[in-house]
Structure formats: structure tokens, C-alpha cells
C-alpha positions in Angstrom: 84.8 -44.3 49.4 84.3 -42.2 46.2 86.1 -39.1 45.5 85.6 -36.7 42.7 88.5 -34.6 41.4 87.7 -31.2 40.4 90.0 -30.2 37.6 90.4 -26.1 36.6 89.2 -25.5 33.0 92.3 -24.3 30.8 92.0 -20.3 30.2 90.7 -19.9 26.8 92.8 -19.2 23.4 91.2 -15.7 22.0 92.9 -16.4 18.6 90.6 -14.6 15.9 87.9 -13.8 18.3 86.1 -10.4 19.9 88.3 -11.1 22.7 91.6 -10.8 21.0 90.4 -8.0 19.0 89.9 -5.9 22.3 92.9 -7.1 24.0 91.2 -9.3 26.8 93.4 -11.8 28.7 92.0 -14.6 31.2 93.8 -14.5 34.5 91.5 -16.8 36.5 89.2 -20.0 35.7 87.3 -22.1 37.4 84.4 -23.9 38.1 81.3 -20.6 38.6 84.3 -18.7 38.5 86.4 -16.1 35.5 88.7 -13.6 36.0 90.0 -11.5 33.1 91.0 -7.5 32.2 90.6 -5.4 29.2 93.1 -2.7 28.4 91.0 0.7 28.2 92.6 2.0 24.9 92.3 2.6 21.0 90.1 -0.8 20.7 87.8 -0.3 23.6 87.4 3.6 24.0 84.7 6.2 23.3 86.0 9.1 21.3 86.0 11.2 24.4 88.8 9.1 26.0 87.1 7.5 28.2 85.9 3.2 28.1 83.1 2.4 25.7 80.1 0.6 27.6 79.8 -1.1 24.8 83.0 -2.6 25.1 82.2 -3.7 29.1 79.3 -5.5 27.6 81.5 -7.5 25.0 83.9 -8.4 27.7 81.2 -9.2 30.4 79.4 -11.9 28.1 83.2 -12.8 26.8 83.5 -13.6 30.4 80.1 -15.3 31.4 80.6 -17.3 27.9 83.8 -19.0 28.3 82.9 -19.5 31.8 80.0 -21.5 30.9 81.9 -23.7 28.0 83.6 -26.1 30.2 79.9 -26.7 32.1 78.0 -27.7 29.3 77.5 -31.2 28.2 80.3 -32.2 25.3 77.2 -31.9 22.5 76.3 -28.5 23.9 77.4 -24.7 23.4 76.6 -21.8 25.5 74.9 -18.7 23.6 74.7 -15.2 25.2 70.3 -14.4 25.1 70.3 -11.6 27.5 72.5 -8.7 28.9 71.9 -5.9 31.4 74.2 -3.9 32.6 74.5 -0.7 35.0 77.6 1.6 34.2 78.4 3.4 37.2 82.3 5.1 36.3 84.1 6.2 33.5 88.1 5.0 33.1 90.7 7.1 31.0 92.4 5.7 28.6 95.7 3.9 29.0 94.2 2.2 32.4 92.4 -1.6 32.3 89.8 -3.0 33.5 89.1 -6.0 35.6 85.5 -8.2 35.4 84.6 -11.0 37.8 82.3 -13.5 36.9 80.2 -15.2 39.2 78.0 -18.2 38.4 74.7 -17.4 40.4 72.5 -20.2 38.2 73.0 -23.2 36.9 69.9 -25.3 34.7 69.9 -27.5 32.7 69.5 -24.8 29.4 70.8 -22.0 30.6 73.6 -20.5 33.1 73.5 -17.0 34.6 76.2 -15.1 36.0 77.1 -11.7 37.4 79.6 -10.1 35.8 81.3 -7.4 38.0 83.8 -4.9 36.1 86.4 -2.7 38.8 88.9 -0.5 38.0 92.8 -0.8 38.7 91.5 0.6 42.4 89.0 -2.3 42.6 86.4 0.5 42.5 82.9 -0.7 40.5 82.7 0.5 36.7 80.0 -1.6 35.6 77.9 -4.2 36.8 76.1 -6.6 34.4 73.3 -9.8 34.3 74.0 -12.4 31.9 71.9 -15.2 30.6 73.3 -18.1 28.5 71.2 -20.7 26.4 72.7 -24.0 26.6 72.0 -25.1 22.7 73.2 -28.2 20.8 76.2 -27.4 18.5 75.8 -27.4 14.9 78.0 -30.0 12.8 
């Protein structure tokens, strides 16, 4: 009998990246499957003191990228081509901000997930589509 062993991808360093510049932090990884919050402050607000959409969109394709690294082959990267999103609340400053990715597709050149952002009361902020593009990595 053959058994495979499914190992949990290591939560991804940030070091000189989007991520770190907007404060993101990975709490959960695994296979089809990220967890990670965004503090809503100076880095991530509109200047009405409320969360930039702009900065849910940079943390839902942060999200639905590192999820998809430790899917592709070892020659491959994966490459955000398409984002949608739905904002449906605004969050004040000095609260965070929770997204959920889900892995709903997985070809062989490109991954799509959903990308669900809640507040600290688990209530729906945004909601966002994200395609990768599996593409060879450049020497």
C-alpha cells in the first residue's frame, strides 16, 4: 500500500515585500487554503480613516499568491492577471482585517481562488476573484 504525506507549506517571509510594507502576517497555510490579517492603520487607510480598497486588493492577491507558490511546479511562478473585488463595509482605523483564501481552481497555468476579507466580528468587508498565471521563472 502507497501512502502520500501531505506536508503544510511554511508561512511565507514578507521581508522587503508589499506585504511587510502593509503590515500583513500569515496565520494559516495550507494546501487550497491561506489565512492572514492586515492591521487597518497609517499604511492601509483612506484619508477619511477608514480601510483603503485598494489596500484589500493588495492583501487579497498577497494571499491568493503565496498560496499558489508552493502548488506550482519547482520551474514555475505564480503571477496575479486578474482581480475583482466587491467592497461591501468600511473598517476604522486602529482595527484589522482578516482574508480567507480559498482555492476554487486548479489547471495546469493558472490557479483561482476566492479571497474573503471579514472584520474582527467575522462580518464580510470585501469579497474578491483572483486569477493567477502559472509562468516559468526567469533566471
Amino acid at each position: 500500500m502507497q501512502t502520500s504525506e501531505q506536508t503544510t507549506p511554511e508561512l511565507p517571509d514578507l521581508s522587503h515585500s508589499m506585504g511587510e510594507n502593509l503590515g500583513v502576517e500569515f496565520l494559516e497555510m495550507k494546501e487550497g487554503f491561506v489565512k492572514a490579517t492586515m492591521p487597518v492603520d497609517h499604511r492601509t487607510c483612506q484619508p477619511f480613516g477608514i480601510l483603503n480598497g485598494g489596500a484589500s486588493l493588495a492583501l487579497a492577491e498577497i494571499v491568493a499568491g503565496h498560496g499558489s507558490v508552493p502548488l506550482c511546479p519547482p520551474e514555475q511562478i505564480p503571477c496575479g492577471i486578474q482581480v475583482s473585488a466587491n467592497h461591501l463595509r468600511m473598517v476604522p482605523v486602529g482595527s484589522y482585517v482578516t482574508a480567507t483564501g480559498t482555492l476554487i481552481h486548479r489547471g495546469r497555468t493558472t490557479h483561482i481562488w476566492n479571497v474573503d476579507i471579514t472584520d474582527p466580528n467575522g462580518r464580510l468587508v470585501s469579497t474578491a476573484r483572483i486569477v493567477n498565471q502559472l509562468v516559468k521563472k526567469r533566471s
